[in-house]
N, C-alpha and C positions, 0 to 999 in steps of 0.2 A: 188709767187703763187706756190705752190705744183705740181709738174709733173704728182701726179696720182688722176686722176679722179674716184670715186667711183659711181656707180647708180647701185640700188639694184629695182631690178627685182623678182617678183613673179611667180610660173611657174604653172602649176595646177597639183594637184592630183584625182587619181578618185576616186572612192566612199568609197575603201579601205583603204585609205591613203598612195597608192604607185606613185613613179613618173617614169614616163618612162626613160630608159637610152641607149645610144647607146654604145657595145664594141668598142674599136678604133682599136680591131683588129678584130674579127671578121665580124664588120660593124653590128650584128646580137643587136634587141632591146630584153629586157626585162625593169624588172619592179624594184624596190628597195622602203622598206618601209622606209618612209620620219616621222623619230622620230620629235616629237617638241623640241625646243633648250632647253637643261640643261635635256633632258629624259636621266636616269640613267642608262637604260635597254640599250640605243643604247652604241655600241660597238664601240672606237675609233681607225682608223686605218689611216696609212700614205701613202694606197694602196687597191684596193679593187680585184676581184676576176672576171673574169665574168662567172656568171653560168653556161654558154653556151658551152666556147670554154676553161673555167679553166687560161686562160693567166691573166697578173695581170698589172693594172697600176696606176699610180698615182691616185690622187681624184678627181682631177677637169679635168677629161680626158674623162669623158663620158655622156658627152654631144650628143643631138638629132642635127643635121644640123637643123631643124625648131625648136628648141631652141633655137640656136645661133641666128638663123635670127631675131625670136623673141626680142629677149635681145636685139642685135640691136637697131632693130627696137623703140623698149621702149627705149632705153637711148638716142635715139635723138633729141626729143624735153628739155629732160634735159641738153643735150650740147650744144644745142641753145644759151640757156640761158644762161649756164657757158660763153661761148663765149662772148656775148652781156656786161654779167660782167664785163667782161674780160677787155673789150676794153673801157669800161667806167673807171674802175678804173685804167686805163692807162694814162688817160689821166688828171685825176683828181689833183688840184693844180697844172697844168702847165699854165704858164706864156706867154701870146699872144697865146694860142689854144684853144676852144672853139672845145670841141666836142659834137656834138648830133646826138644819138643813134639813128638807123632807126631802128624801130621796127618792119618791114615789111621785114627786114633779115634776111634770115633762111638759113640754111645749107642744108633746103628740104629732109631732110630724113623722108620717110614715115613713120605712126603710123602703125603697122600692125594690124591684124584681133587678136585678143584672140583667144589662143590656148584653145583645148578641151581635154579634157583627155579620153577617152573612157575604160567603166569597162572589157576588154577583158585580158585574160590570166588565165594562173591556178597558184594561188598560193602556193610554196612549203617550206619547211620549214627545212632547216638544222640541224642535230642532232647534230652537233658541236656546234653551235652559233642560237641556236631554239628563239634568240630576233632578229634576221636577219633574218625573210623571205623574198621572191624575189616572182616575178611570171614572169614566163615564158609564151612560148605559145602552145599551149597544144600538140603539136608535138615533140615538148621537153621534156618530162617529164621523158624520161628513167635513164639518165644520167646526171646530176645536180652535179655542184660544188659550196663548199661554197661561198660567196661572202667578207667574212673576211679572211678564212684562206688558200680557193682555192681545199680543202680536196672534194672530190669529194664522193656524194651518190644516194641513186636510192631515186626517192621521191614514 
């Protein structure tokens, strides 16, 4: 069996097509627009920028805490099951065992509620990378940094 388990989670966007994100260092949310896979216009980076505070980190580092709990939450009736697999194919062609699966075994990890995305914030638009806009929230809008390249402008 494979050590890493995959379960792909969907998150929402709101009306814009931006998805909410939290810096890891500021702790402060903004918005990022969410290109569809193989968009030519979206910019590849191995880092991203946060608008807010200009610090820079990894990609998969900005994350919402009710994101995570989210995603959680969704991949546990899918681990259930990997589980349940798990243990049947374990025991499968063994000799004097007889195993049968209780299907009433769960690991009980709750489904959560769907996230909402609410249309709040101003979106702005960096004259460096003008196919990366962001939205912020509207107390924000003095001082804005790329979210590619960290270059900082007034929107």
């Amino acid at each position: 069996m494979d050590d890493e388990i995959r379960v792909s989670v969907s998150l929402p966007l709101d009306s814009d097509g931006f998805l909410r994100r939290e810096c890891p260092t500021c702790e402060r949310e903004f918005k990022w627009f969410s290109h569809d896979e193989g968009d030519t216009d979206a910019e590849l980076a191995d880092q991203y920028f946060c608008p807010l505070c200009g610090v820079s980190a990894d990609t998969d580092s900005w994350w919402t805490p009710a994101q995570l709990d989210h995603a959680q939450g969704m991949a546990g009736p899918q681990i259930d099951q990997i589980v349940q697999d798990s243990m049947a194919d374990m025991f499968k062609g063994a000799k004097n065992i007889e195993f049968k699966p209780n299907r009433n075994f769960s690991l009980d990890l709750p489904t959560p509620e769907p996230l909402h995305e609410p249309d709040d914030m101003v979106i702005v638009e960096p004259p460096c990378h003008p196919n990366e806009p962001v939205k912020v929230p509207e107390d924000s809008t003095g001082h804005i940094h790329c979210l590619i390249c960290g270059e900082p402008f007034a929107a």
